[in-house]
N, CA, C and O atoms as CSV, one atom per row, in Angstrom:
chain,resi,resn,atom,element,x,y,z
A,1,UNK,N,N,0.850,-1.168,0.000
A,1,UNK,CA,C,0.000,0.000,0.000
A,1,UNK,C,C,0.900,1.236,0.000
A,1,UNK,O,O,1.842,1.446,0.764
A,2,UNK,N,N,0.479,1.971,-0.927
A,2,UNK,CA,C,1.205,3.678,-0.870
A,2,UNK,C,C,1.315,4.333,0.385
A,2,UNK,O,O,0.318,4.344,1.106
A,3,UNK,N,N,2.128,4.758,0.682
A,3,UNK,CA,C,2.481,5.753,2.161
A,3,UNK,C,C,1.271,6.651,2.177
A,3,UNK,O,O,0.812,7.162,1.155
A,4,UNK,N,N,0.720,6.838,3.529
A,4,UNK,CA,C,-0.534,8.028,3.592
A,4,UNK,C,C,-1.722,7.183,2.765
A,4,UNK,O,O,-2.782,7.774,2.966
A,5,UNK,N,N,-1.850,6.449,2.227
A,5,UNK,CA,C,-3.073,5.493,1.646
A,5,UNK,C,C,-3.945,5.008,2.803
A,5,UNK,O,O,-3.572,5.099,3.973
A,6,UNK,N,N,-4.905,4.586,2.503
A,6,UNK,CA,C,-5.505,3.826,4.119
A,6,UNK,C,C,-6.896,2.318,3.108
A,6,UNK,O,O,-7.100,2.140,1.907
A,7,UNK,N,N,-7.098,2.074,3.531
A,7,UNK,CA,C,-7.681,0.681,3.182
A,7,UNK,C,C,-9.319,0.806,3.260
A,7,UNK,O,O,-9.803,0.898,4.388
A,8,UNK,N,N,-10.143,0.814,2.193
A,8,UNK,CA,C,-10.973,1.329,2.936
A,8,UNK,C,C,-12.405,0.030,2.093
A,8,UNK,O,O,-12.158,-0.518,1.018
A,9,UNK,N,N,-13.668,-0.199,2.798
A,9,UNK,CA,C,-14.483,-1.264,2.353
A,9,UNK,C,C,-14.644,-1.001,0.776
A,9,UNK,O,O,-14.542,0.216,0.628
A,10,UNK,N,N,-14.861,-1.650,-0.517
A,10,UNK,CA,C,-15.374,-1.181,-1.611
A,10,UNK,C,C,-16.993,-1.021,-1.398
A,10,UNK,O,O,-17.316,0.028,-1.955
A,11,UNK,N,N,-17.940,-1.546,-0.908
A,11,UNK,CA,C,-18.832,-1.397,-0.510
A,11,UNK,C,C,-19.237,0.193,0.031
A,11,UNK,O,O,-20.074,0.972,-0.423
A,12,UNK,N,N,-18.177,0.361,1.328
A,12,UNK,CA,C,-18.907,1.630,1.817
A,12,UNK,C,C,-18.493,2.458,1.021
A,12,UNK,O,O,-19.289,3.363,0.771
A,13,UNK,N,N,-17.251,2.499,0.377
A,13,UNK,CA,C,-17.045,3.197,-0.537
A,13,UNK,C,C,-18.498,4.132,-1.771
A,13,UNK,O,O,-18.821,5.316,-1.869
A,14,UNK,N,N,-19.006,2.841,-2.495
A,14,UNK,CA,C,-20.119,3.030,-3.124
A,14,UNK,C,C,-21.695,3.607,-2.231
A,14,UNK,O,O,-22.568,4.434,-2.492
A,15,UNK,N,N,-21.414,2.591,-1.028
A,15,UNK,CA,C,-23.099,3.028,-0.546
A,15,UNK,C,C,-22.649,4.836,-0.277
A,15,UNK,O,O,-23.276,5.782,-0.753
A,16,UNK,N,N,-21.735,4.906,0.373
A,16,UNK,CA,C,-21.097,6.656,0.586
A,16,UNK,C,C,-21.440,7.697,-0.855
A,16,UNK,O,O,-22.097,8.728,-0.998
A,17,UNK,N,N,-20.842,7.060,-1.543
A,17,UNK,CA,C,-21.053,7.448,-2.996
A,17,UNK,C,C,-22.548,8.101,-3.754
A,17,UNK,O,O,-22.857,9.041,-4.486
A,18,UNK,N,N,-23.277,6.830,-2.987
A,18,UNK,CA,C,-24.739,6.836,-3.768
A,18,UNK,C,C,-25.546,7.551,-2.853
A,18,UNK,O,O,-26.768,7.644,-2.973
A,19,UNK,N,N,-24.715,8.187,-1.708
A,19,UNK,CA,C,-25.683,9.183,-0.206
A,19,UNK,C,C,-26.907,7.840,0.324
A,19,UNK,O,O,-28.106,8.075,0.470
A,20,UNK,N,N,-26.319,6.575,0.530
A,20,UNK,CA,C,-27.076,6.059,1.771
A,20,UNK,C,C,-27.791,6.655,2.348
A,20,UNK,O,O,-28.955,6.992,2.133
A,21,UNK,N,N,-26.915,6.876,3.374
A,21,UNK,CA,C,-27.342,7.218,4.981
A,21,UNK,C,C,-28.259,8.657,4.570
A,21,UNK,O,O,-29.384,8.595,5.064
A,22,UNK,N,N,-28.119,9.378,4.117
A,22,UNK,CA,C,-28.985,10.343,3.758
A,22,UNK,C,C,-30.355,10.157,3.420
A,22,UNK,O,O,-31.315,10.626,4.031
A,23,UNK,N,N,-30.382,9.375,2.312
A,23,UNK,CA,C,-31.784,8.690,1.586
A,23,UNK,C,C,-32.304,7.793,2.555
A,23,UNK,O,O,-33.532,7.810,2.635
A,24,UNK,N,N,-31.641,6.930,3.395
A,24,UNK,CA,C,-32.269,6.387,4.941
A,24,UNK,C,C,-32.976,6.918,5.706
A,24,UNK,O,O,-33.906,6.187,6.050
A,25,UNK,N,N,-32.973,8.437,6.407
A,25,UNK,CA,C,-33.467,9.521,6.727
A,25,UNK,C,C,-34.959,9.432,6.362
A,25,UNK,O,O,-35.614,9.251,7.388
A,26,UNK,N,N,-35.645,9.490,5.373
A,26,UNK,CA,C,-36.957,9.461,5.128
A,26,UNK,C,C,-37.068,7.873,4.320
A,26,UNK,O,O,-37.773,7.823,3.312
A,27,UNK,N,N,-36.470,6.801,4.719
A,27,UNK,CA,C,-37.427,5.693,4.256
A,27,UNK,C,C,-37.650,5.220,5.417
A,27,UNK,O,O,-37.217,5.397,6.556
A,28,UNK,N,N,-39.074,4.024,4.465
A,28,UNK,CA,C,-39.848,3.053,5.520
A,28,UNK,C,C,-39.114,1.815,5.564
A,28,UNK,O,O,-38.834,1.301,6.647
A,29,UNK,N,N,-38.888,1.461,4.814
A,29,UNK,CA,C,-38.376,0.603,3.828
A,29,UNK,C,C,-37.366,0.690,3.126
A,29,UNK,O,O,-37.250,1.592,2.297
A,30,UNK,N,N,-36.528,-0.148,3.307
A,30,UNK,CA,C,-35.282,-0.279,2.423
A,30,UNK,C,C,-35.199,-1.989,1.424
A,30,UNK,O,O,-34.964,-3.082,1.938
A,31,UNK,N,N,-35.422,-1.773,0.213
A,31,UNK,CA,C,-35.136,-3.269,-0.690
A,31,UNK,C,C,-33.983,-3.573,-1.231
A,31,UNK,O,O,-33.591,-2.778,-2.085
A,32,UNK,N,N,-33.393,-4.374,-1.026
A,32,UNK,CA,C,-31.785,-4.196,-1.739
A,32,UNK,C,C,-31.347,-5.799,-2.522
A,32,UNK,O,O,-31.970,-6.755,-2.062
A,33,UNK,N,N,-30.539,-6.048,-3.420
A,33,UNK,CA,C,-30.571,-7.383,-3.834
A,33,UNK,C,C,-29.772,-7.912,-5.062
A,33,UNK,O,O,-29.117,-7.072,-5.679
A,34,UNK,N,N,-29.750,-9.071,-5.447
A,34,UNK,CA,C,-28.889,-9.610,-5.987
A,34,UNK,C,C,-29.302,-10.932,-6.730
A,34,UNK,O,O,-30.420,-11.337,-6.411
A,35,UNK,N,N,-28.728,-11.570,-7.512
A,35,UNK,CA,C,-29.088,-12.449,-8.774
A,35,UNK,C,C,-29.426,-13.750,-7.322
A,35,UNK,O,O,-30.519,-14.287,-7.145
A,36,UNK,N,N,-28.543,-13.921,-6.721
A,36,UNK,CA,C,-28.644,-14.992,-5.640
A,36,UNK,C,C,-28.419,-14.618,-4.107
A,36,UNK,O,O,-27.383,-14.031,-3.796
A,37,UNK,N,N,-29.193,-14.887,-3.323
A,37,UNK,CA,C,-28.736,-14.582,-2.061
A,37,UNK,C,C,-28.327,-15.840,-1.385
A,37,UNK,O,O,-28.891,-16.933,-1.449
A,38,UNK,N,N,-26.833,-15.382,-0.466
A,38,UNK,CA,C,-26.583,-16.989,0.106
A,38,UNK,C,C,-25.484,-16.678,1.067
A,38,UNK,O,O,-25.461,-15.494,1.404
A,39,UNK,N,N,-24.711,-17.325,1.511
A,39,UNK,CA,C,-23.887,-16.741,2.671
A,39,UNK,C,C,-22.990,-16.137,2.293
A,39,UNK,O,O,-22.602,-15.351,3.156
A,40,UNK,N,N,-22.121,-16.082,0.886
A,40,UNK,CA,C,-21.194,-15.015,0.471
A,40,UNK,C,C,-21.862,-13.497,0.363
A,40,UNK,O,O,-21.042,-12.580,0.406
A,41,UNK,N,N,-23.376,-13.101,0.215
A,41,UNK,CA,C,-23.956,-12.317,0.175
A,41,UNK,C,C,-23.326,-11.488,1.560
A,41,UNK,O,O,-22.773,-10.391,1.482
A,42,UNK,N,N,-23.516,-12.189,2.726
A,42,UNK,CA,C,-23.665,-11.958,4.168
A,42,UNK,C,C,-22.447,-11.814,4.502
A,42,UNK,O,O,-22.360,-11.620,5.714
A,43,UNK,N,N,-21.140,-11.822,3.803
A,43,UNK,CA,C,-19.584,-11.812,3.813
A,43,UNK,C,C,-19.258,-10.592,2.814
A,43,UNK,O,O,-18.660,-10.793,1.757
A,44,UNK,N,N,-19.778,-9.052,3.298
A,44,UNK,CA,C,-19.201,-7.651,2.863
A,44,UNK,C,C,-19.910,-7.585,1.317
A,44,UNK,O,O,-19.087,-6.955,0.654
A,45,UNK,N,N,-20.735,-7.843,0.678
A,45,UNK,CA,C,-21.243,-7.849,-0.506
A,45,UNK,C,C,-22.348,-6.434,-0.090
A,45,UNK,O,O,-22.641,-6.017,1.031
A,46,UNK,N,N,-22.763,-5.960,-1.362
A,46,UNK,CA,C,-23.740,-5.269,-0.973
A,46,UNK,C,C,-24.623,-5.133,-0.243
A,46,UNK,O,O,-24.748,-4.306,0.660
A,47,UNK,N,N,-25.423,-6.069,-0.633
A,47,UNK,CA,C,-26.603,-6.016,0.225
A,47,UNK,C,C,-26.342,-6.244,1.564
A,47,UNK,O,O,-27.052,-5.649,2.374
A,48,UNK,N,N,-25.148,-7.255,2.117
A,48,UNK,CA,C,-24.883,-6.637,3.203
A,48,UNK,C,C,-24.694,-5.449,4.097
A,48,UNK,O,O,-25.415,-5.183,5.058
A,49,UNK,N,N,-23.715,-4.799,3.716
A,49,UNK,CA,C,-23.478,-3.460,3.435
A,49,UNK,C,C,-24.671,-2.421,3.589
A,49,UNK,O,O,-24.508,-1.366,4.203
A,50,UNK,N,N,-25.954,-2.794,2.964
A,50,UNK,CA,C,-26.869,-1.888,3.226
A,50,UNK,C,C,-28.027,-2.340,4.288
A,50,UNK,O,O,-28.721,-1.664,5.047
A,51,UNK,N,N,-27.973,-3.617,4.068
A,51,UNK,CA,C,-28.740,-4.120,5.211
A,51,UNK,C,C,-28.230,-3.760,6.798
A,51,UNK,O,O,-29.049,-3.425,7.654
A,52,UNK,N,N,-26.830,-3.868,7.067
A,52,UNK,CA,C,-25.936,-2.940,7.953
A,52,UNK,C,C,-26.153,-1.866,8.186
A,52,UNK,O,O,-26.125,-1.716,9.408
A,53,UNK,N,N,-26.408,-0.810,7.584
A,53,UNK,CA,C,-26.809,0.293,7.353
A,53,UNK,C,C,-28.342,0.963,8.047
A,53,UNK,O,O,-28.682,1.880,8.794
A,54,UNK,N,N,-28.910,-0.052,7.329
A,54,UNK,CA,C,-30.664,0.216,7.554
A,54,UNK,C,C,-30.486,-0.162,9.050
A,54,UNK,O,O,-30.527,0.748,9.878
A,55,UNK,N,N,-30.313,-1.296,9.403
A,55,UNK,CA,C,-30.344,-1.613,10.766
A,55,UNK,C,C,-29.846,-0.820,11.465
A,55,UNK,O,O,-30.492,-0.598,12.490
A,56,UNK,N,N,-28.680,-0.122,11.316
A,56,UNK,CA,C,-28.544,1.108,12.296
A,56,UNK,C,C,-29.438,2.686,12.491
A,56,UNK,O,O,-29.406,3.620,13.292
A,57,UNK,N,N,-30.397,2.245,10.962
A,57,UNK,CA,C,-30.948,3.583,11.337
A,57,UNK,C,C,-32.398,2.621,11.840
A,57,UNK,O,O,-33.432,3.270,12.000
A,58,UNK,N,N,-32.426,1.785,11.971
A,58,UNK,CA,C,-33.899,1.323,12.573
A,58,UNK,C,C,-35.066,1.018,11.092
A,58,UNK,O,O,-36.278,1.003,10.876
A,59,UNK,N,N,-34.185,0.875,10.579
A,59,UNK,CA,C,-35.550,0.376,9.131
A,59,UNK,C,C,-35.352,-0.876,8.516
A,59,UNK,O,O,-34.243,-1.330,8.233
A,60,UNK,N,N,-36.761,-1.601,8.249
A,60,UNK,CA,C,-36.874,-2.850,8.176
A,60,UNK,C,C,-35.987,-3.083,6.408
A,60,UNK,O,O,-36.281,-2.281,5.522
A,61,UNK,N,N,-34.983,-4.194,6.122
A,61,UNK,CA,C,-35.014,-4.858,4.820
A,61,UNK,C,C,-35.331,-5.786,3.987
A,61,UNK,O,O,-34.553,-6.738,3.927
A,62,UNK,N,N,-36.477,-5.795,3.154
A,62,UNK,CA,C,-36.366,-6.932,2.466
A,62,UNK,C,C,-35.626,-6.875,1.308
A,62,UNK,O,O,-35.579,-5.870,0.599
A,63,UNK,N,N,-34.839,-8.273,1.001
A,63,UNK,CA,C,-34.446,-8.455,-0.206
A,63,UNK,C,C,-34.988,-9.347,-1.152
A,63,UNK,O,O,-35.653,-10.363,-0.948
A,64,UNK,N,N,-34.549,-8.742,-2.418
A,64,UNK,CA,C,-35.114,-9.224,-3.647
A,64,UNK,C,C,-33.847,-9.497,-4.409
A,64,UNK,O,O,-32.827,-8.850,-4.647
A,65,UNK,N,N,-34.452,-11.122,-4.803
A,65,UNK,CA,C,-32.858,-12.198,-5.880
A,65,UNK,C,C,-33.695,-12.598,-6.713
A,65,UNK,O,O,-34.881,-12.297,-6.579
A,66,UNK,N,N,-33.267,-13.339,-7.719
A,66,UNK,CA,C,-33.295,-14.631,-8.262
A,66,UNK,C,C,-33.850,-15.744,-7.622
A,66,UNK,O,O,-34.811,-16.412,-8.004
A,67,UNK,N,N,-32.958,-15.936,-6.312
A,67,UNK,CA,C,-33.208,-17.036,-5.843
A,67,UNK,C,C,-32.514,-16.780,-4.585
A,67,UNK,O,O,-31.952,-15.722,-4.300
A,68,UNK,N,N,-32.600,-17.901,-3.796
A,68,UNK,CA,C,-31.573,-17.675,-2.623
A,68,UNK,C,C,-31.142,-19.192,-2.036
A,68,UNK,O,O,-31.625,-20.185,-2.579
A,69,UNK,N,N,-30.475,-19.290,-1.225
A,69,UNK,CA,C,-30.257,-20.748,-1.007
A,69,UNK,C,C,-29.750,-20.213,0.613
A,69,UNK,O,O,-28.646,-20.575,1.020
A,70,UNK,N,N,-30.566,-19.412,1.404
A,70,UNK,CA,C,-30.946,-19.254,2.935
A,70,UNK,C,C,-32.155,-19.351,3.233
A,70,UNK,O,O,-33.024,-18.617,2.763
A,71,UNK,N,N,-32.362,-20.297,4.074
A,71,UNK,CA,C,-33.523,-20.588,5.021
A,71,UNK,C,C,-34.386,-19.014,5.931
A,71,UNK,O,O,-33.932,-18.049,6.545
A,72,UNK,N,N,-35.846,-19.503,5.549
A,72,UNK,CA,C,-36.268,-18.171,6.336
A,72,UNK,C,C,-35.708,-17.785,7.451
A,72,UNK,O,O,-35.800,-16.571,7.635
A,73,UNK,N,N,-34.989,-18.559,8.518
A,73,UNK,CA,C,-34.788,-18.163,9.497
A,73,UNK,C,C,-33.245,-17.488,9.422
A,73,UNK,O,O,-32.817,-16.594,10.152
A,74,UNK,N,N,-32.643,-18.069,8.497
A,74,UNK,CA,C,-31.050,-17.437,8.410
A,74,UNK,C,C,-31.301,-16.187,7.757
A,74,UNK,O,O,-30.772,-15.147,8.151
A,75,UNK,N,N,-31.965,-16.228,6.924
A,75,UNK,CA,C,-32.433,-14.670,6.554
A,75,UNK,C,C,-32.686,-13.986,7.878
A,75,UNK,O,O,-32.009,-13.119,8.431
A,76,UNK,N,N,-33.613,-14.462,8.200
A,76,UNK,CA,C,-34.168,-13.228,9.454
A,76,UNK,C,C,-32.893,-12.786,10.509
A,76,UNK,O,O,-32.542,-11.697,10.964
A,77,UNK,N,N,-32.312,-14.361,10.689
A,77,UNK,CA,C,-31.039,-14.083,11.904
A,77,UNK,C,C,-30.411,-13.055,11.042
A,77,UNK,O,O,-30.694,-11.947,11.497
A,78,UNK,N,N,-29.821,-12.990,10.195
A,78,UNK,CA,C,-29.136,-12.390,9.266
A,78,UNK,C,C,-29.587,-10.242,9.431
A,78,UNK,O,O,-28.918,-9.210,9.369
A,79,UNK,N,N,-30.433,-10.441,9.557
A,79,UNK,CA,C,-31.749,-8.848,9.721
A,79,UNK,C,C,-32.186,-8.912,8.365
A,79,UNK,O,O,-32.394,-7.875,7.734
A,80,UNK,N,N,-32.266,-9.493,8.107
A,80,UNK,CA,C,-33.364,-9.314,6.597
A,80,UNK,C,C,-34.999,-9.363,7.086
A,80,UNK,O,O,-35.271,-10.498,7.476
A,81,UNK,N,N,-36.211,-8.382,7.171
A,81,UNK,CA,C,-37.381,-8.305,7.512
A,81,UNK,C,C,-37.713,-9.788,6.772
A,81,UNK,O,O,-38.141,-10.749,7.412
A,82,UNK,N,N,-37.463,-9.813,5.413
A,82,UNK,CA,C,-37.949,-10.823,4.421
A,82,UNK,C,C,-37.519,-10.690,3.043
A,82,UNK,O,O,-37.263,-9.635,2.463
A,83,UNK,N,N,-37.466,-11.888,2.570
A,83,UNK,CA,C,-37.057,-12.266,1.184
A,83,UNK,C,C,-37.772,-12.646,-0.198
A,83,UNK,O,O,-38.229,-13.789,-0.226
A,84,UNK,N,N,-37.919,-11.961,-1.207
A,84,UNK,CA,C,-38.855,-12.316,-2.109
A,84,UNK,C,C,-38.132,-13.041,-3.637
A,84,UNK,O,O,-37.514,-12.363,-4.457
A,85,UNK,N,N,-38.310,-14.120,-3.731
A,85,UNK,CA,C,-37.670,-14.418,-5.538
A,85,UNK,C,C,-38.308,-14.914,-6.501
A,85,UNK,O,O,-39.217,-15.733,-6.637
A,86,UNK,N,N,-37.241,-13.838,-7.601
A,86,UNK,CA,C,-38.104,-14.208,-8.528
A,86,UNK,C,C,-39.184,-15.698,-8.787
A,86,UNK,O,O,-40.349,-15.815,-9.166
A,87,UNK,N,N,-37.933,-16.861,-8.293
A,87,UNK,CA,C,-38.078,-18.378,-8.760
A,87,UNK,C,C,-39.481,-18.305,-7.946
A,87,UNK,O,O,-40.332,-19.149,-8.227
A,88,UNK,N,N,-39.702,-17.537,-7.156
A,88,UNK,CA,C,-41.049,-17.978,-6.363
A,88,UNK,C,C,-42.445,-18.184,-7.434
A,88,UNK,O,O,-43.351,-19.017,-7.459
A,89,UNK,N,N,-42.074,-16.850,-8.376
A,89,UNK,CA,C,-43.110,-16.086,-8.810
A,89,UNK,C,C,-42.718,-17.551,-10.319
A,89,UNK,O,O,-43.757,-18.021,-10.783
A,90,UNK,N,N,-41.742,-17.975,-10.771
A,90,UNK,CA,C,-41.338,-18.382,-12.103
A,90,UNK,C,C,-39.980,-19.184,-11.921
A,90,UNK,O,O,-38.820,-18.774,-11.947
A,91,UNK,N,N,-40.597,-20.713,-11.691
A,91,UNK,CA,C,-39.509,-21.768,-11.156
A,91,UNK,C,C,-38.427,-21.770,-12.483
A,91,UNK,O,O,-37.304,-21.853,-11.986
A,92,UNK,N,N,-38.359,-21.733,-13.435
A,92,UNK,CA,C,-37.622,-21.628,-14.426
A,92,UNK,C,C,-36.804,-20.684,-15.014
A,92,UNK,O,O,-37.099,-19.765,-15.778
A,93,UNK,N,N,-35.354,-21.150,-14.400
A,93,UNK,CA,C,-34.548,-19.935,-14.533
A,93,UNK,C,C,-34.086,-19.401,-15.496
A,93,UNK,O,O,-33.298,-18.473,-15.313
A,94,UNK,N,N,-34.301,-19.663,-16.346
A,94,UNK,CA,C,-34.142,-19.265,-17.771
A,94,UNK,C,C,-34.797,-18.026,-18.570
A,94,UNK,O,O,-34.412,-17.291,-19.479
A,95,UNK,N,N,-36.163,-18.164,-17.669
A,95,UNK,CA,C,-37.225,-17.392,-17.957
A,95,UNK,C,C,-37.083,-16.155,-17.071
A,95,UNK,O,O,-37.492,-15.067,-17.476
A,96,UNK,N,N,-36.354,-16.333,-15.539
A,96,UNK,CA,C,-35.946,-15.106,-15.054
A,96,UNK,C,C,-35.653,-14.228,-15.070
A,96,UNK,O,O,-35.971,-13.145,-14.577
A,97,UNK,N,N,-34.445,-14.894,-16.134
A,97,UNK,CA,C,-33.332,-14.211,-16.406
A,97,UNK,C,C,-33.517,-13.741,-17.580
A,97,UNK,O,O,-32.684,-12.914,-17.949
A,98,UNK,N,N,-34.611,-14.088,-18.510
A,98,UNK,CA,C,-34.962,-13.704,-19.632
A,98,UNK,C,C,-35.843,-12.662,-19.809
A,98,UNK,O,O,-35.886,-11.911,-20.784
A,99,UNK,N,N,-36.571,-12.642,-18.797
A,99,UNK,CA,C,-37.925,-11.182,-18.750
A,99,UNK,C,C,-38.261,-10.701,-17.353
A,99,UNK,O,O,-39.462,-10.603,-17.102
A,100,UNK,N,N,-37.302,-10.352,-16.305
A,100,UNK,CA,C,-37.369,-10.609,-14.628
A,100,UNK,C,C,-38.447,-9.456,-14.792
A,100,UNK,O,O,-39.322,-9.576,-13.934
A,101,UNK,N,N,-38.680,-8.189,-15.783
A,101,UNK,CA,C,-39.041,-6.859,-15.377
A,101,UNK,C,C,-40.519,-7.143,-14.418
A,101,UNK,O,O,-40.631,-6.702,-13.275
A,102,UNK,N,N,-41.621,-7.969,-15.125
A,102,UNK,CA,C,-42.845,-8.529,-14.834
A,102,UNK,C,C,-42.888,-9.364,-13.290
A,102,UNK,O,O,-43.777,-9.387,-12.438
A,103,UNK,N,N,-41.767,-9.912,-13.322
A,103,UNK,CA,C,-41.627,-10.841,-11.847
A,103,UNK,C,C,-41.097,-9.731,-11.001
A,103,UNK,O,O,-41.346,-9.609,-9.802
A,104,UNK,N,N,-40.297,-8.874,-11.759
A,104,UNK,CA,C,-40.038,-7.734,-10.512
A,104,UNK,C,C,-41.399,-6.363,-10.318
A,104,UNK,O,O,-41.304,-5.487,-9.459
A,105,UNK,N,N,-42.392,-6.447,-11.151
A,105,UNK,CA,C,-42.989,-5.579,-10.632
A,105,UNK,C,C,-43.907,-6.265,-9.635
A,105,UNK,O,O,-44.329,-5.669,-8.644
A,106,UNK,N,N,-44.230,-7.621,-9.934
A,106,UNK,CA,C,-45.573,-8.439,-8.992
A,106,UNK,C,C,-44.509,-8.232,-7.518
A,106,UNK,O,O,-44.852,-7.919,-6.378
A,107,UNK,N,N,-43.559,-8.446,-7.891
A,107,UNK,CA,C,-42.555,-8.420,-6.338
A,107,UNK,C,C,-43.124,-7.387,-5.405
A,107,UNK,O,O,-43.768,-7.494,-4.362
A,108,UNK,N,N,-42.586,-6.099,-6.261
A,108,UNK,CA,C,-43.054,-4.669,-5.815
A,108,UNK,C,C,-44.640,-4.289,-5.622
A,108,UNK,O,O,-44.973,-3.737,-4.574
A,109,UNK,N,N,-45.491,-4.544,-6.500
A,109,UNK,CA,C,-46.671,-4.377,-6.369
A,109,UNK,C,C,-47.188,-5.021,-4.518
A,109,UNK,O,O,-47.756,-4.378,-3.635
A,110,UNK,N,N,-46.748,-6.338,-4.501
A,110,UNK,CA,C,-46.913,-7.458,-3.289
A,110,UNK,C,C,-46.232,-6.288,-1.884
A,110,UNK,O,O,-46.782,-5.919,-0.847
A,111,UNK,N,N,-45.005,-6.010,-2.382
A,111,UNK,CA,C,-44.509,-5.434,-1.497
A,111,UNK,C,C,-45.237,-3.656,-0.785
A,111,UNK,O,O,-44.848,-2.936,0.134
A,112,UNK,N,N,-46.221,-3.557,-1.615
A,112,UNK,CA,C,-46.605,-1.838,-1.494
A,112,UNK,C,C,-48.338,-2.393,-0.946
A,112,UNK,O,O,-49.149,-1.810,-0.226
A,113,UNK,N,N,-48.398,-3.374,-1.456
A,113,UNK,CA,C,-49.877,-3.777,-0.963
A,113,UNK,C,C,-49.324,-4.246,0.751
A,113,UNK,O,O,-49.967,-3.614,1.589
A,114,UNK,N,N,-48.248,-5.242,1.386
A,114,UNK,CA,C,-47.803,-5.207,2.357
A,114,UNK,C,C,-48.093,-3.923,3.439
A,114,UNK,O,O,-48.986,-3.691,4.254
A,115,UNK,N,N,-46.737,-3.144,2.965
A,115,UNK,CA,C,-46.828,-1.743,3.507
A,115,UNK,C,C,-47.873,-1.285,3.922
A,115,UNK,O,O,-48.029,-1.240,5.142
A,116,UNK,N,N,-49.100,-0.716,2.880
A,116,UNK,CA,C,-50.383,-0.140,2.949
A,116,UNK,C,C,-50.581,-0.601,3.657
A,116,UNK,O,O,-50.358,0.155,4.603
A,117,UNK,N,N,-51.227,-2.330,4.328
A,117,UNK,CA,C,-51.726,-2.834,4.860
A,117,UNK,C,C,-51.273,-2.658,6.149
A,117,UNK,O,O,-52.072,-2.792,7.076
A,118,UNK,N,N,-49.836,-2.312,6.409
A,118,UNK,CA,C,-49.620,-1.738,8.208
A,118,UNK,C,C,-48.913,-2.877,8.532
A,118,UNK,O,O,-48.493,-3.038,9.678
């Protein structure tokens, strides 16, 4: 490492970048996510990183994948509020990955009917 350099997360780097903690300030809700969620997720990856984040300001996260290969409860231990995937909505991954926009709005739609509901 260069003299006077210092080491710093690539993660916080970006969430810093994109004003996090700022945009945290007025949410209810924070969604954050990735093609797969699984324990490398939970080892400095993004969504870690922001799920970290939310939890310090007191706001619930769900994430949204592909798929995931964590158990509801390792999610939850984890602080994830809850987890939604695509494969739920469309077991065939091919098709996911081929047109997610539709599986990601029923996601969101599900997720705002949630909310409303309290």
């Amino acid at each position: 490492m260069a003299p006077g350099a210092e080491r710093v997360s690539g993660v916080d780097m970006l969430l810093d970048l994109a004003g996090l903690d700022a945009n945290l300030s007025t949410a209810d809700l924070v969604v954050t996510g990735e093609g797969r969620l699984d324990g490398q997720t939970l080892s400095g990856k993004a969504p870690a990183g922001v799920l970290e984040r939310a939890r310090r300001a007191g706001i619930p996260v769900v994430a949204v994948c592909g798929t995931t290969e964590l158990s509801e409860a390792e999610a939850r231990a984890a602080g994830f509020t809850g987890v939604a995937t695509l494969q739920e909505l469309e077991p065939d991954p091919a098709r996911c990955l081929a047109d997610p926009a539709p599986l990601l709005h029923r996601i969101g739609e599900d997720l705002g009917r949630q909310l409303s509901a309290g």
